[in-house]
N, C-alpha and C positions, 0 to 999 in steps of 0.2 A: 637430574634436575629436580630440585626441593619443589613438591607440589602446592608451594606457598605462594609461589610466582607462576599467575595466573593456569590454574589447574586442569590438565585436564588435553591441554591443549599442542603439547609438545609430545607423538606420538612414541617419538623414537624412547623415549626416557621412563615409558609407564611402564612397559614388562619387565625394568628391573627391578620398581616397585614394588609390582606386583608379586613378581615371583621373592622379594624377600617379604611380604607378607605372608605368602604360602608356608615359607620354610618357618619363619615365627609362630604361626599358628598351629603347624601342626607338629613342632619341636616344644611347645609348651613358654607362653610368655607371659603368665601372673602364678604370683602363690599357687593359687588355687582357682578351680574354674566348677562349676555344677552346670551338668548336664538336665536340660528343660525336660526330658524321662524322668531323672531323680527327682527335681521338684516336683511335678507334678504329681507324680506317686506318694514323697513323702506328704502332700499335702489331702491326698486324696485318704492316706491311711490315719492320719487325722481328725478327720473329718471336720474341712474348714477349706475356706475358700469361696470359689462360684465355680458355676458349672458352664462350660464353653458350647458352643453351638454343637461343636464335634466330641466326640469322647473318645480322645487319644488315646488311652487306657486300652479299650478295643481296635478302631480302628489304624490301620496304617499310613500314619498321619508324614507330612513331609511340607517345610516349610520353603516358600518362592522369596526372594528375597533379592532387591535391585539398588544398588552402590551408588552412588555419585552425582544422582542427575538432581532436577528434571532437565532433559537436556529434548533437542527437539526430536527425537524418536517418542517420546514417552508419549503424546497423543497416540500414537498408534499403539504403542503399549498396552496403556487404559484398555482402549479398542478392544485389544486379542481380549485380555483380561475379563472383561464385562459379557464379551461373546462366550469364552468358555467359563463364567461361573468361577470364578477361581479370583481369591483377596490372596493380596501378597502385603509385603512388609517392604517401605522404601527408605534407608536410609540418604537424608540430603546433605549437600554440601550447601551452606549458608552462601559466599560471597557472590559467585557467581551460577548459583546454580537458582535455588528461593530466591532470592532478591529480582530475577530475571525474570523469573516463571510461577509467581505468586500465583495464578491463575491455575496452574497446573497441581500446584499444593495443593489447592484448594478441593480438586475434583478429587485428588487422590483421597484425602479424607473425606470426602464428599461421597464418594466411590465403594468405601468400605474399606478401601485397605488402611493398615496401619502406619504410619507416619515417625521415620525417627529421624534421630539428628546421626551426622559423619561429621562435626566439625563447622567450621568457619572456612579453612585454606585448605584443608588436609595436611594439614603439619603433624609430622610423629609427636608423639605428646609424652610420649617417654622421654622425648629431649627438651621439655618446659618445664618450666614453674609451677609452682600451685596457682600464682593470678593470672599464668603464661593458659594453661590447662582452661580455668576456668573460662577465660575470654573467649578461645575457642569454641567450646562447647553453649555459653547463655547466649551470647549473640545468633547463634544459629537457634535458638533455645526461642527467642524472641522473635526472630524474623520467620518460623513455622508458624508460632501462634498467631503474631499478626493476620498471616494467609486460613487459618485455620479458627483460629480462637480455641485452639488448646497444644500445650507445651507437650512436646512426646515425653515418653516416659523407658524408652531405649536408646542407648543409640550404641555404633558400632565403631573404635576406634581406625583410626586409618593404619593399614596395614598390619590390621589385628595386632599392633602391641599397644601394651596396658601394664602399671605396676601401682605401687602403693597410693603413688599421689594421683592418679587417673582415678582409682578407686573410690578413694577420698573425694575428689572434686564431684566426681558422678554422682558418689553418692547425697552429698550436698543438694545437687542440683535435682536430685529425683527421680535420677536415668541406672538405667540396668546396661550396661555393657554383653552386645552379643554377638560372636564370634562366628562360624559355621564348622561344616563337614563336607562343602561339595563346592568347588570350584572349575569353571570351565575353561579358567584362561585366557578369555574373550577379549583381554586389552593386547594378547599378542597374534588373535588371526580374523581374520574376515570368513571363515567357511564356517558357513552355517550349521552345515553336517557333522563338523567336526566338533562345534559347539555344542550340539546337540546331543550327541554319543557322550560326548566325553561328562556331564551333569547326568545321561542315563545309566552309566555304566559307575557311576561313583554315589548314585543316588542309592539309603537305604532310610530305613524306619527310622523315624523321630528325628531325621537329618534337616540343616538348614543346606540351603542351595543359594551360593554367591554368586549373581550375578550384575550385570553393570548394563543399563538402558543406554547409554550415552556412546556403544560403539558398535559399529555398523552390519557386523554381523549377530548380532545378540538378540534384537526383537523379532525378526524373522526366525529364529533357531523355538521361541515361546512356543508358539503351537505344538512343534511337534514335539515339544519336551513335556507339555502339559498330557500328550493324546497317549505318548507313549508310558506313560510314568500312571497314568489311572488303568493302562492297560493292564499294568502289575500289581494293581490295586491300592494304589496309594491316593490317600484325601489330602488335596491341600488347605490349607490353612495359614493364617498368620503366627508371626510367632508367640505372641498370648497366649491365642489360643491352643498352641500345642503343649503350653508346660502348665496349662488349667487343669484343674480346678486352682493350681498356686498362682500368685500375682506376681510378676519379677521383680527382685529384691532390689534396690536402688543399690548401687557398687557392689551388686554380686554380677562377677563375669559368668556369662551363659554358654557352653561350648556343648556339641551333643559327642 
């Protein structure tokens, strides 16, 4: 079922989604993708840029990162969040997710975390237009700032595919496309445990971590994913701040 009509909400239909997102991303689905290690380094040997709260460079940095919502877990979200110290990176779904939860935007970048866009429907965007593409993306572009008073400057396509004209539009719009390395598959189980292990055991250095607020095992699984993962000494962060001292290039795709 096309996540265009009404998203989100038809459970049986998401894990094929999902899992052909998985196989797209990590079979390679733009020209070229840069790794937020290699920017950051090539920026840092430069000598240019700004310099991030954390210095990925040293530290074992690892970025949190939540798909789709805000949906009504994400209060409890924030919550974990705020209790353990730890900004993550949300990318939103405009139609019915922002427009619903403008209040939740709000706190999220009110909060500290960073704020991106997913889209309008979650429509594959590899199968639009260029005004197809761009409606997508400024509409959700527009309904963040509204809640926020400022346009993200990431965002994540739906089901990690991306090509020329994606590229193009993004980079128009002023957005960095970014991908991940660690997925938990949380749109196909409810076991916490299992969500858990499965983000620790694929979690490493300079990795992003996909995850989604909006299904029912997922915000429960945060704690221990957070307790366990600084056990092995890893700093979280947003995603900026892991490929700082660089800025994310507007249509450069980010994959680590």
């Amino acid at each position: 079922m096309p996540w265009n009509r009404k998203p989100l909400r038809t459970r049986a239909a998401v894990p094929r989604v999902a899992v052909a997102a998985l196989v797209l991303t990590l079979s390679g689905c733009s020209a070229g993708t840069t790794s937020p290690a290699s920017a950051r380094d090539e920026a840092a040997a430069d000598d240019k840029g700004r310099t991030g709260a954390v210095d990925c460079a040293k530290a074992h940095c690892i970025a949190l990162t939540f798909d789709a919502g805000p949906g009504k877990d994400t209060p409890r979200l924030l919550d974990i969040l705020k209790e353990k110290k730890v900004h993550a990176t949300f990318f939103l779904l405009g139609k019915n997710h922002v427009m619903r939860h403008p209040d939740l935007v709000a706190r999220e970048a009110r909060e500290g975390h960073e704020v991106g866009n997913h889209t309008w429907t979650h429509k594959v965007l590899t199968g639009l237009d260029a005004d197809a593409v761009r409606d997508e993306l400024s509409r959700t572009q527009d309904a963040i700032a509204k809640a926020t008073g400022h346009r993200p400057t990431l965002m994540r396509p739906p089901q990690g595919r991306t090509d020329k004209t994606v590229d193009d539009v993004s980079r128009e719009l002023g957005l960095s496309e970014v991908l991940w390395s660690a997925t938990a598959k949380d749109y196909s189980t409810t076991d916490t445990a299992l969500i858990r292990k499965r983000i620790v055991d694929q979690a490493s250095r300079d990795g992003i971590i996909l995850l989604h607020d909006i299904y029912a095992g997922t915000v429960p699984a945060v704690p221990g994913i957070i307790d366990d993962l600084r056990k092995r000494g890893y700093t979280f962060v947003t995603v900026p701040e892991l490929m700082a001292p660089a800025h994310p290039e507007p249509g450069t795709v980010y994959r680590p």
